[in-house]
VEXBAKE-633071 format. One record per residue (C-alpha): residue number from 0; residue in one letter; z, x, y. Coordinates in steps of 0.5 Angstrom, whole numbers, plus 500, padded with zeros to 3 digits. Each point is the difference from the previous one (the first is absolute). Layout:
N
num;residuo;Z;X;Y
NUM;A;Z;X;Y
...
This chain:
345
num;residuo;Z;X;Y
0;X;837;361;725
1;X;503;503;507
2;X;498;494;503
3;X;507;498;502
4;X;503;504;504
5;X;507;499;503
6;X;497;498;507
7;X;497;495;497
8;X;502;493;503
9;X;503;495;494
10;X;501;493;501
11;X;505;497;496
12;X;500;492;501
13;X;502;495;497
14;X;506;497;498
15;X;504;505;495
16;X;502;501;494
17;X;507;505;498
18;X;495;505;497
19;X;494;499;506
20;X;506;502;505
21;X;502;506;496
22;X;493;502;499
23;X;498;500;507
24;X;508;504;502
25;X;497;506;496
26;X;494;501;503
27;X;503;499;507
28;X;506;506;497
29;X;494;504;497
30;X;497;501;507
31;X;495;494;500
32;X;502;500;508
33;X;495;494;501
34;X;501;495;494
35;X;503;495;504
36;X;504;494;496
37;X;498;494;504
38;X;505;495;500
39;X;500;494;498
40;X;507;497;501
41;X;506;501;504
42;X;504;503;494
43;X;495;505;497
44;X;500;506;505
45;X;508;500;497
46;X;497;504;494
47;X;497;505;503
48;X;506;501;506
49;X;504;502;493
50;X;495;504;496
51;X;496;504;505
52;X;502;507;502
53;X;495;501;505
54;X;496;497;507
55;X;496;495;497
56;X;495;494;504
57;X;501;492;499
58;X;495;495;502
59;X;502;492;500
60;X;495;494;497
61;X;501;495;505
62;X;500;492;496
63;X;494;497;503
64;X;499;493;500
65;X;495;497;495
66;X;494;495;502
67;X;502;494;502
68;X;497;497;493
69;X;504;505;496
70;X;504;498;494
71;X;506;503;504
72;X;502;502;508
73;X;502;507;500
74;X;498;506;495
75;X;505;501;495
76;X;498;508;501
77;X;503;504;506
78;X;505;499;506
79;X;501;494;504
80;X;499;501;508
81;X;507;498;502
82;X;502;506;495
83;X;497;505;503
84;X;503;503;505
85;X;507;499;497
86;X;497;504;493
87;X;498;506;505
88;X;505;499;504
89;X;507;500;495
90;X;496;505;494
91;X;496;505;504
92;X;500;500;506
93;X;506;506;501
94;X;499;502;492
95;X;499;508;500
96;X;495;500;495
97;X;496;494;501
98;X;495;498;505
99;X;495;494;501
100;X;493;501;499
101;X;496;494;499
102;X;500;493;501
103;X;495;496;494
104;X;497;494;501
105;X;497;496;494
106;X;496;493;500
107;X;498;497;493
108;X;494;497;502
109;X;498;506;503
110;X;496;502;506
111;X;496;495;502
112;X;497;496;507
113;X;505;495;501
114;X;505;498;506
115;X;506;501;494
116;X;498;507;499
117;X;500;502;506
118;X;506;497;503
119;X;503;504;494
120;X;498;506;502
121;X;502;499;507
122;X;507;498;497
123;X;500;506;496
124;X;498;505;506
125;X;505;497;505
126;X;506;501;494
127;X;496;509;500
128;X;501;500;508
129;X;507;497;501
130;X;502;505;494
131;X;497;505;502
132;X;504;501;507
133;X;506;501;496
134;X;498;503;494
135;X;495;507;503
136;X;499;501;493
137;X;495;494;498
138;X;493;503;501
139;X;496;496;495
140;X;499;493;497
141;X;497;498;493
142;X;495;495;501
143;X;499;497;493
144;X;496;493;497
145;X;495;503;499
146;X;493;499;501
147;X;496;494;497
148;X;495;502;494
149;X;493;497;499
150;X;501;494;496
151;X;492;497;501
152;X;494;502;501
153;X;501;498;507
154;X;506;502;502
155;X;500;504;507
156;X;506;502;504
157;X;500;504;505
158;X;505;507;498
159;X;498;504;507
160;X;502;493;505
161;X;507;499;496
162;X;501;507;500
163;X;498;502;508
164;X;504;493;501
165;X;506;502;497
166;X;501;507;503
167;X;498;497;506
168;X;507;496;500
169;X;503;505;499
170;X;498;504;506
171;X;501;495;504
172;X;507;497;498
173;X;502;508;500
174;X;497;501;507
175;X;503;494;503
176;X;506;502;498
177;X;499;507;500
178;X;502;502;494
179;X;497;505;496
180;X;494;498;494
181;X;501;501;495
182;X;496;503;493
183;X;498;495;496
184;X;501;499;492
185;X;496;495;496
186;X;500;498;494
187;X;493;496;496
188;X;501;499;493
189;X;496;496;498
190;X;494;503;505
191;X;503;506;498
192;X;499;498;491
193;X;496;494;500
194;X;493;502;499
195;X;502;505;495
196;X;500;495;495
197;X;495;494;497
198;X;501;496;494
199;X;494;498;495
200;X;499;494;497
201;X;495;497;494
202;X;498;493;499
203;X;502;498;494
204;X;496;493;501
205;X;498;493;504
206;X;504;494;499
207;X;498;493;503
208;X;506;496;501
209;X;498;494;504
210;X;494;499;503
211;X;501;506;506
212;X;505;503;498
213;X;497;507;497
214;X;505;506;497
215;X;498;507;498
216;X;505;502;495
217;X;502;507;501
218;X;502;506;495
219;X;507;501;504
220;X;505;497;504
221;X;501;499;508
222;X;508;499;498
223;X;501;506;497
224;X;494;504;503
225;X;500;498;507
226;X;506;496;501
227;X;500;501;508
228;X;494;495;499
229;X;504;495;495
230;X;507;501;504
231;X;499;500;508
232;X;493;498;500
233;X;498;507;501
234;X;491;500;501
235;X;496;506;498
236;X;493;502;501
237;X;496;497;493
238;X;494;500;499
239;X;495;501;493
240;X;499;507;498
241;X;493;499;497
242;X;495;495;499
243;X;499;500;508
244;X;493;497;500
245;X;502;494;496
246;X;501;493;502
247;X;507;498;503
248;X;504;494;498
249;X;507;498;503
250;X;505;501;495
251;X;508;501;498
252;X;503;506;497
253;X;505;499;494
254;X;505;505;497
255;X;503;501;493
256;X;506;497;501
257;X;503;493;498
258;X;502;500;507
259;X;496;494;504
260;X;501;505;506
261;X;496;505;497
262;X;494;500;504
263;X;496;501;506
264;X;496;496;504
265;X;497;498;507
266;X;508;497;501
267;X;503;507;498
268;X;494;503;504
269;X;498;500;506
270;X;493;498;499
271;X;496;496;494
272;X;499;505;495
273;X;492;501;497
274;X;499;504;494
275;X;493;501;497
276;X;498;495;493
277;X;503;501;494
278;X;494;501;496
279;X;500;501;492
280;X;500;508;499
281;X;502;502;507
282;X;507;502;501
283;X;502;499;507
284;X;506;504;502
285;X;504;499;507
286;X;504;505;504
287;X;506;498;505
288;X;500;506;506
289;X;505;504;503
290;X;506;497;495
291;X;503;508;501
292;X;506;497;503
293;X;507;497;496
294;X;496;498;495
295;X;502;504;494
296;X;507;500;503
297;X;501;492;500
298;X;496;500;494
299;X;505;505;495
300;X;497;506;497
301;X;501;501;492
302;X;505;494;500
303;X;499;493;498
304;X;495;496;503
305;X;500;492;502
306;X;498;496;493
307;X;499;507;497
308;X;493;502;503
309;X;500;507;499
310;X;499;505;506
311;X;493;502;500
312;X;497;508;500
313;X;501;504;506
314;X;495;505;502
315;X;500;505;506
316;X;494;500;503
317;X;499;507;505
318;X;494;503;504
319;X;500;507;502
320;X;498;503;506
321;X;493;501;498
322;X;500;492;499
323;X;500;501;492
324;X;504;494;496
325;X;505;502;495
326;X;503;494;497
327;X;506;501;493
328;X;505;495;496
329;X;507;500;503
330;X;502;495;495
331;X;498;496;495
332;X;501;492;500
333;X;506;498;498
334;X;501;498;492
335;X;503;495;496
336;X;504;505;497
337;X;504;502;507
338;X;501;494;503
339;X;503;497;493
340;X;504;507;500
341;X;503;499;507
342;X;502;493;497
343;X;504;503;495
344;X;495;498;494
């Protein structure tokens, strides 16, 4: 649609496959001058070095360390600290055709008020400063993990502060070394997608399974559906969707599956969860906001799902400039037929 342009600035993070690092030779070989390839390791710019023909621009990922409470100390993405200079230095620096432009810096927690992110952060801007008095080129940096999205009700996080904040340290560690600011690149995925996104839910029934114990069963599953709920505890915004000025009890959600951890509930939550009675003849459906991130990807699309519960309809929703709303089926629910055919049957 033109919207592309060969100006226009390519980030390709991540660490590569054989065909992403080919890929990304041919759009800096076809004049994409500002598709910068950010290096995850020391040996990935050897592929470039070999198969570029023309000028093109590197930037580095630095391998934060993670939380203290992380399941492992240093980021398994990006280049250590100690091999920075030397990677610059050996693979660079004198090479007629590649110049550094950018230094990433990315924290998996994302950005958030704490002594951690903020000693992170210093790290990574002294490691810009150091590097850029020998390396004129670097003029950028690329400051992923994102902003966090709202995942109850009462969620308040300040973006204008931790924005303000985080320009603010970098103007003053550059004027304190004087050294040039740089531009600033960011990257939000989730903040970016999550609202895009919302899963609705029908209650099936109650069961009473002991005296306090209370389970709404639910048309679907959180392992197959909402697998960041079930797999790393993700917590989302979920309220009742009708029957609003109806009584409130505490209750559980259960899903489909055979699996005892498919379920939600006040320990999955971040709070008790109250629904509206179940009343004889009164459906009473469920929504899980802003899911828009990661879910069909941890979820699989079309293919085989956990206890073969199929994959539910998609419908895209859309509202025009004027405020009208369109919605269409993208894709009916998975059948009994296809799963059994990618099983062979």
């Amino acid at each position: 649609k033109g919207k592309i342009t060969k100006d226009t600035f390519i980030i390709c993070n991540g660490f590569k496959r054989e065909l992403y690092k080919k890929y990304i030779t041919e759009l800096l070989n076809d004049g994409f001058h500002n598709c910068v390839p950010i290096l995850d390791n020391i040996g990935e710019i050897d592929y470039y070095l070999e198969h570029v023909k023309v000028p093109f621009q590197v930037g580095i990922r630095i391998a934060a360390d993670e939380e203290p409470k992380f399941g492992f100390y240093t980021s398994r993405l990006g280049v250590r600290y100690n091999d920075i200079l030397k990677l610059y230095e050996e693979k660079i620096k004198d090479h007629p055709l590649v110049s550094l432009k950018m230094l990433h810096f990315f924290i998996n927690s994302g950005i958030k008020d704490t002594a951690y992110y903020w000693s992170e952060l210093t790290r990574f801007i002294q490691k810009y400063v150091d590097l850029k008095k020998i390396a004129p080129t670097l003029d950028t940096m690329d400051i992923g993990g994102g902003w966090p999205i709202k995942t109850n009700v009462f969620f308040d996080y300040d973006y204008q502060y931790m924005a303000d904040q985080i320009v603010k340290n970098i103007k003053w560690m550059c004027a304190k070394n004087n050294t040039t600011e740089p531009h600033i690149f960011t990257e939000f995925g989730s903040y970016t997608v999550g609202e895009s996104g919302a899963v609705l839910y029908s209650v099936l029934e109650e069961k009473l399974q002991n005296d306090k114990e209370l389970w709404y069963m639910i048309d679907g599953s959180f392992i197959t559906q909402l697998p960041d709920s079930w797999g790393l505890n993700q917590k989302y915004i979920m309220l009742a969707v009708n029957n609003w000025d109806e009584t409130y009890q505490g209750i559980s959600l259960g899903g489909l599956t055979c699996d005892s951890m498919d379920y939600y509930n006040s320990e999955a939550h971040q709070f008790n969860i109250y629904l509206p009675k179940i009343e004889p003849g009164r459906k009473q459906y469920i929504g899980f906001f802003h899911t828009g991130a990661y879910q069909e990807s941890l979820g699989g699309y079309g293919g085989i799902q956990h206890c073969l519960i199929p994959a539910p309809k998609h419908v895209l929703i859309d509202r025009d400039e004027n405020g009208n709303i369109t919605h269409r089926l993208f894709a009916k629910d998975q059948t009994e037929e296809s799963m059994l055919k990618v099983l062979g049957y």
